[in-house]
VEXLO-756305 format. One record per residue (C-alpha): x, y, z. Coordinates in pm, 1 decimal, padded with zeros to 6 digits. Last residue first. Layout:
BEGIN
ATOM|xx|yy|zz
ATOM|X|Y|Z
...
This chain:
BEGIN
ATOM|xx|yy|zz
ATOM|-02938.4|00795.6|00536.8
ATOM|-02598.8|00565.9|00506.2
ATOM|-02502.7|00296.4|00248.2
ATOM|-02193.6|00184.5|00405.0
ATOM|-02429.5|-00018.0|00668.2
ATOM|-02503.3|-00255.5|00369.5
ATOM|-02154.4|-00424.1|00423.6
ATOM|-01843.1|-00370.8|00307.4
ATOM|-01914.1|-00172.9|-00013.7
ATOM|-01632.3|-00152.9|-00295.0
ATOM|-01669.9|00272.0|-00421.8
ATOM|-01581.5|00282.8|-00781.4
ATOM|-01420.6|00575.7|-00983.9
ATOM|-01431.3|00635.4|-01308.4
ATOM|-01122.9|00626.4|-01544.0
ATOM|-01260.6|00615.2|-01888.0
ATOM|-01416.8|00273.6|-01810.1
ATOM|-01063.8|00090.5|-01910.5
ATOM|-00914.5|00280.3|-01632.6
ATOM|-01149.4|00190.3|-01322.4
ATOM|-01059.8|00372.5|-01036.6
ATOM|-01151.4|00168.2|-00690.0
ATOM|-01225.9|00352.5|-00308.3
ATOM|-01294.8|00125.2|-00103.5
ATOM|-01620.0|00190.7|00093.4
ATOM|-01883.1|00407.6|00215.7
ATOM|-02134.0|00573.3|00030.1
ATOM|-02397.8|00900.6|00177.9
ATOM|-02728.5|00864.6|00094.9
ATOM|-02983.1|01113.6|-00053.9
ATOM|-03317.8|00925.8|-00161.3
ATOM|-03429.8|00560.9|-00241.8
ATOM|-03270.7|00255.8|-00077.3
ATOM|-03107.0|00010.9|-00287.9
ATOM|-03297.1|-00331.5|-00256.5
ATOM|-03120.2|-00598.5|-00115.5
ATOM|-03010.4|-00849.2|-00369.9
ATOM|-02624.9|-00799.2|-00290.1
ATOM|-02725.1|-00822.7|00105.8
ATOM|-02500.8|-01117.0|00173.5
ATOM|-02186.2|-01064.9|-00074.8
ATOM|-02191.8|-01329.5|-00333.4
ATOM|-02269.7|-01078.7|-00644.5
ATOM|-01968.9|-00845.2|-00548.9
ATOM|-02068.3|-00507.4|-00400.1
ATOM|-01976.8|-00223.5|-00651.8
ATOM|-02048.7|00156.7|-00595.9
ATOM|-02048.7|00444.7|-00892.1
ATOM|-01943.8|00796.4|-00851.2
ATOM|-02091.6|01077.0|-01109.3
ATOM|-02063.6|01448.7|-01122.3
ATOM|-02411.8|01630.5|-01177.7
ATOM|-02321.5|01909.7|-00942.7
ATOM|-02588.7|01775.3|-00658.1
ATOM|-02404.5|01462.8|-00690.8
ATOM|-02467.6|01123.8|-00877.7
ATOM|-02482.8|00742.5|-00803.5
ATOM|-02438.6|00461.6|-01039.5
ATOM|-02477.4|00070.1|-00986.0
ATOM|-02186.2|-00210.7|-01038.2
ATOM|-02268.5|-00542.7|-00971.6
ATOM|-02558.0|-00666.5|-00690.2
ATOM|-02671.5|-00318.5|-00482.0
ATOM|-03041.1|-00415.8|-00621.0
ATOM|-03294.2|-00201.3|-00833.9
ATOM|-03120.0|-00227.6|-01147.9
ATOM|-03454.7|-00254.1|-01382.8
ATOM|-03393.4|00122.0|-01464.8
ATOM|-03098.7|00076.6|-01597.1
ATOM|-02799.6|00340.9|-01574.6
ATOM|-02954.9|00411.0|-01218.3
ATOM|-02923.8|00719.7|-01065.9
ATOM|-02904.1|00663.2|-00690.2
ATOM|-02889.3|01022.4|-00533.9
ATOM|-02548.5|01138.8|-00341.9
ATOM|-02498.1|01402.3|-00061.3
ATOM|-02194.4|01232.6|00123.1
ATOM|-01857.3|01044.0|00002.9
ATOM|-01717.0|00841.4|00254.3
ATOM|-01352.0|00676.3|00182.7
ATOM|-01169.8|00378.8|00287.8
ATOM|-00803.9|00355.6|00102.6
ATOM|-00750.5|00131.3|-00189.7
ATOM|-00741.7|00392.0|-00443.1
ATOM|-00634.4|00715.6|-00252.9
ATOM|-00330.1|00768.1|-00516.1
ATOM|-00581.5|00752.0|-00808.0
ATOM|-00743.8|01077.3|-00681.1
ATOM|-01089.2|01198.8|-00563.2
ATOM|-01140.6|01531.5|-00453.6
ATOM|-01430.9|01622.4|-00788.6
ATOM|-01637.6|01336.6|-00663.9
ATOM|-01579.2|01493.0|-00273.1
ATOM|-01427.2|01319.0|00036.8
ATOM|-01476.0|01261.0|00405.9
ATOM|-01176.6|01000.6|00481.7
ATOM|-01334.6|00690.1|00658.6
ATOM|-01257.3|00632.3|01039.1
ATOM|-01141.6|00335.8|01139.1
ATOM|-01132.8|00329.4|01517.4
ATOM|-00820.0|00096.4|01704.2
ATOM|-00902.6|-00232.6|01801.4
ATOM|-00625.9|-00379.8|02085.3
ATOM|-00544.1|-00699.0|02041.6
ATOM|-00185.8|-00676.6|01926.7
ATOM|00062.8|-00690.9|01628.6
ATOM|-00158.3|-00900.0|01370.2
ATOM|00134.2|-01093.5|01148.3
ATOM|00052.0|-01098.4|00776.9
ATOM|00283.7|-01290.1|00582.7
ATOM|00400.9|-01605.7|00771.3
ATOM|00041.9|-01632.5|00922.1
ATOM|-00071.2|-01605.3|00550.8
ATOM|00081.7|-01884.1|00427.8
ATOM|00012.7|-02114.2|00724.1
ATOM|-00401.8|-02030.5|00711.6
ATOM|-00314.8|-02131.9|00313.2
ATOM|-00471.6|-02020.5|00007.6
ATOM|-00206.0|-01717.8|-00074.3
ATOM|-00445.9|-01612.2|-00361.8
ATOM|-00305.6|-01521.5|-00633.0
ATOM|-00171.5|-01185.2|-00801.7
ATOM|-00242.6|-00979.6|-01164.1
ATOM|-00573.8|-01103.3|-01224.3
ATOM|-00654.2|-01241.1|-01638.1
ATOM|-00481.2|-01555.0|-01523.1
ATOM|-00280.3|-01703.1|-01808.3
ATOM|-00080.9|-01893.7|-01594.2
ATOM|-00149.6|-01888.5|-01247.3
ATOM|-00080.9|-01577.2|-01047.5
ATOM|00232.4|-01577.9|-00817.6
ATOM|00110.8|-01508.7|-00436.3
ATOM|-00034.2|-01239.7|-00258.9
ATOM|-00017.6|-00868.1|-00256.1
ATOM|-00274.4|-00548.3|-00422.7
ATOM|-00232.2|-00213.2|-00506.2
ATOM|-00533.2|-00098.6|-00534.5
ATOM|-00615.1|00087.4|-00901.2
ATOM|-00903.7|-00134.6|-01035.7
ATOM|-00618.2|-00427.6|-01022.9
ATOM|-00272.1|-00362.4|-00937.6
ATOM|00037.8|-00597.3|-00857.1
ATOM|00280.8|-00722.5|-00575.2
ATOM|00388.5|-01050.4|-00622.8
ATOM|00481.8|-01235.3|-00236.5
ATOM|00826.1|-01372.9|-00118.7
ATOM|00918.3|-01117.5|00040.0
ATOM|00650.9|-00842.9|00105.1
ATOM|00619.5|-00916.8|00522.4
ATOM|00282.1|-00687.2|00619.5
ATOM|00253.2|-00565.0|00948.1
ATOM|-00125.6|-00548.9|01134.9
ATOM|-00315.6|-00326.8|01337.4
ATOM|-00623.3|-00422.6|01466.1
ATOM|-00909.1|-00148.7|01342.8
ATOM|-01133.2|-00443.0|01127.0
ATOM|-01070.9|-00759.6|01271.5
ATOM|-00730.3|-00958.5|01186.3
ATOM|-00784.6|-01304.5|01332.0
ATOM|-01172.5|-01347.7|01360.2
ATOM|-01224.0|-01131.3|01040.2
ATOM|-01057.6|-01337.6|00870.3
ATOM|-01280.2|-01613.7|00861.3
ATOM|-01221.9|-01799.0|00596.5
ATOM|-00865.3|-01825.3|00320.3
ATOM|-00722.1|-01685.3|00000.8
ATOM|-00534.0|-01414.5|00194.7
ATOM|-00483.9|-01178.8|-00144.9
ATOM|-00423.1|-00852.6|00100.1
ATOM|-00555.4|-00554.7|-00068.9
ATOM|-00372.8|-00185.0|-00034.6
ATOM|-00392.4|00138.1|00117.7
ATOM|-00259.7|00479.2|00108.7
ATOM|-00378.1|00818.8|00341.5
ATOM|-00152.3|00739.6|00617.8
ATOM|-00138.2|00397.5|00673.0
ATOM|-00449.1|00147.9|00530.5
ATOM|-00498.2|-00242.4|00517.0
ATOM|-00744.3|-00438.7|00296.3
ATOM|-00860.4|-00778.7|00360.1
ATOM|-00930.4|-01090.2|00119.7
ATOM|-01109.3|-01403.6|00120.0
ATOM|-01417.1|-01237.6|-00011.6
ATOM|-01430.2|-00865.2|00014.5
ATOM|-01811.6|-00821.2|00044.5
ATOM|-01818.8|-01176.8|00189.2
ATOM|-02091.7|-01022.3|00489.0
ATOM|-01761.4|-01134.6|00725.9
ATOM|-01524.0|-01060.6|00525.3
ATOM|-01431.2|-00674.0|00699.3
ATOM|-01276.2|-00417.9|00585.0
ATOM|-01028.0|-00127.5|00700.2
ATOM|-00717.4|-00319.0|00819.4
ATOM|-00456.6|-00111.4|00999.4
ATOM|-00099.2|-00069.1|00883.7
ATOM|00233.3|-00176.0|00855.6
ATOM|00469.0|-00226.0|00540.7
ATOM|00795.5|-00467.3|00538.0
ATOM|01075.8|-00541.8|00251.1
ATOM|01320.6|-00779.8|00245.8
ATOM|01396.2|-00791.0|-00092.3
ATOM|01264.5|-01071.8|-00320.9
ATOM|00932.3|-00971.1|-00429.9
ATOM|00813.6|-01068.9|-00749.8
ATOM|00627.0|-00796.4|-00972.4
ATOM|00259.2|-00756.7|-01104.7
ATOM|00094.3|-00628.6|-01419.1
ATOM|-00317.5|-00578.1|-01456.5
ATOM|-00293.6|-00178.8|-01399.2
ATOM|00074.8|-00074.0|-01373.9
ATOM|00286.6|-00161.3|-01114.6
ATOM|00250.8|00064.1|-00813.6
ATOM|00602.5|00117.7|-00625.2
ATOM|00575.5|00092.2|-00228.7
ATOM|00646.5|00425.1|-00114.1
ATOM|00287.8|00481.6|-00002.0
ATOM|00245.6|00167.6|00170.0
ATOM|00503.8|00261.4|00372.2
ATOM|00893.0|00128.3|00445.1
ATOM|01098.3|-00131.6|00650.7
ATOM|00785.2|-00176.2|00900.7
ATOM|00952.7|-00318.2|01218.3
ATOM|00763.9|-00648.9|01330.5
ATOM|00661.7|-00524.4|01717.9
ATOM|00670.1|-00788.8|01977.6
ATOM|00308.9|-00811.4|02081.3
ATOM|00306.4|-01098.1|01772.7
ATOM|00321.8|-01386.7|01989.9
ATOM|-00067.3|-01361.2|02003.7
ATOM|-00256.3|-01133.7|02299.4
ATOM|-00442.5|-01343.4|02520.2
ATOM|-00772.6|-01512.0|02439.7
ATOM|-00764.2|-01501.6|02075.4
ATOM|-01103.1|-01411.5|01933.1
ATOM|-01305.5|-01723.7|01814.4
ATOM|-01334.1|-02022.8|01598.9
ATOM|-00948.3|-02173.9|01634.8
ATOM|-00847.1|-02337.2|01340.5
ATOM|-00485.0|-02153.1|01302.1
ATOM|-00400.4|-02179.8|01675.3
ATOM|-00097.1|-02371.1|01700.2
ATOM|-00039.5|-02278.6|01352.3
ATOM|00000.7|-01905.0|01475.7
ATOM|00297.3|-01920.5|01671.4
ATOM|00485.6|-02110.0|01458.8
ATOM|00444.6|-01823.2|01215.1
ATOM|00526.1|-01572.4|01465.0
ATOM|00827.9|-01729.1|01562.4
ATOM|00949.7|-01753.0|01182.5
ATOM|00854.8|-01440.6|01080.6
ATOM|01018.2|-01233.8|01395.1
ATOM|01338.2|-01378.8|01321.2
ATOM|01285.2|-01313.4|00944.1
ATOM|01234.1|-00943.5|01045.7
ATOM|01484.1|-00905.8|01267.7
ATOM|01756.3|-01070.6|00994.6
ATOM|01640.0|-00786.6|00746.4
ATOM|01852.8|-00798.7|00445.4
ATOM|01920.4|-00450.3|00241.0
ATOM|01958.2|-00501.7|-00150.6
ATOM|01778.0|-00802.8|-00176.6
ATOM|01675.3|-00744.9|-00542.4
ATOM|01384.5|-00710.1|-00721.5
ATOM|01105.8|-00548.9|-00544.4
ATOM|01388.7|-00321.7|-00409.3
ATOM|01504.5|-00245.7|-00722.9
ATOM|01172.3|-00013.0|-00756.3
ATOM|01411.2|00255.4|-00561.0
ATOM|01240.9|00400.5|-00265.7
């Protein structure tokens, strides 16, 4: 796909604003609700994707574009806000590539729990990259060191994000290596197995900030949980663990590669 796209509105959708509109309606009516839906939401009609998370072009590390064509990406979310590991934001996956949603708002794991499947509407939204994930939501504010903004709004993200049906399909991390990890799998849930916690400091005994973990060849991965998430002062259990998470690349750190926990169930014995 041409990066025009982003630009231009080279191929109009009317389906696809059709489908906004009603589902957006659709969706205020119950935007405060504190529970599951109890019958499937106006979205059962299905929001065509226009192209994949993979084609979508990657800006470059802290730069963002503008949206104006009408373009459309599906897929199913991977984490979770409830422990406020990813804090006001979700992350969806298709096929090997994923990105972050900048919702900006509570709860959303009641709407969009982890395994629904959800479509994505890019117009109108700047599309940038931070730590490698390809990231959407709305215009940063001026001088913002973050390339995209929060959308902020249980309205602006029903017109963006439209959940497709109730049903909760399995999310299954992909099994990789250190040495198997690529910058085109940022973003994307991965498991990596047979590591040791080997602390850069040996006071860092919590999972708060960024904390280092080796494997049997001496290669290095390194996991973040964000200082707000609920078990960030837990204590980092000794001996070989595997690490689940979103997988992160961090350029100005000579490239290494983070793993974003969701909750302290990604650290497995």
């Amino acid at each position: 796909m041409d990066a025009s796209e982003y630009m231009y509105d080279r191929r109009p959708c009317k389906n696809i604003r059709r489908f906004a509109a009603k589902i957006a309606a659709a969706v205020l009516l119950v935007a405060c609700h504190e529970g599951p839906f109890d019958e499937p939401p106006a979205a059962e009609h299905s929001v065509p994707a226009t192209t994949t998370i993979a084609d979508l072009p990657h800006p470059a590390d802290g730069s963002s574009v503008y949206v104006t064509g009408d373009l459309a990406v599906s897929g199913i979310v991977t984490t979770s806000d409830r422990n406020f590991a990813f804090y006001r934001t979700l992350c969806i996956e298709s096929d090997g590539a994923g990105m972050e949603v900048m919702a900006g708002i509570d709860r959303l794991h009641v709407d969009y729990p982890v395994g629904c499947r959800v479509t994505l509407l890019l117009k109108g939204l700047t599309v940038g990259t931070y730590r490698g994930v390809l990231q959407a939501g709305a215009r940063p504010d001026a001088g913002s060191y973050f390339p995209t903004g929060y959308l902020a709004s249980p309205a602006a993200v029903a017109a963006h994000l439209i959940r497709l049906s109730e049903t909760l399909q399995p999310v299954r991390p992909a099994r990789r290596s250190i040495g198997e990890l690529t910058a085109e799998a940022c973003g994307t849930l991965v498991r990596i197995d047979g590591l040791i916690y080997d602390p850069e400091n040996e006071t860092d005994r919590n999972w708060a900030g960024i904390r280092r973990f080796r494997d049997a060849s001496g290669a290095f991965v390194y996991s973040y949980v964000r200082a707000g998430a609920d078990f960030a002062d837990a204590e980092i259990p000794a001996g070989r663990c595997s690490l689940v998470g979103i997988l992160q690349r961090e350029e100005q750190a000579g490239g290494r590669y983070l793993i974003k926990l969701r909750d302290e169930t990604d650290c497995i014995h």
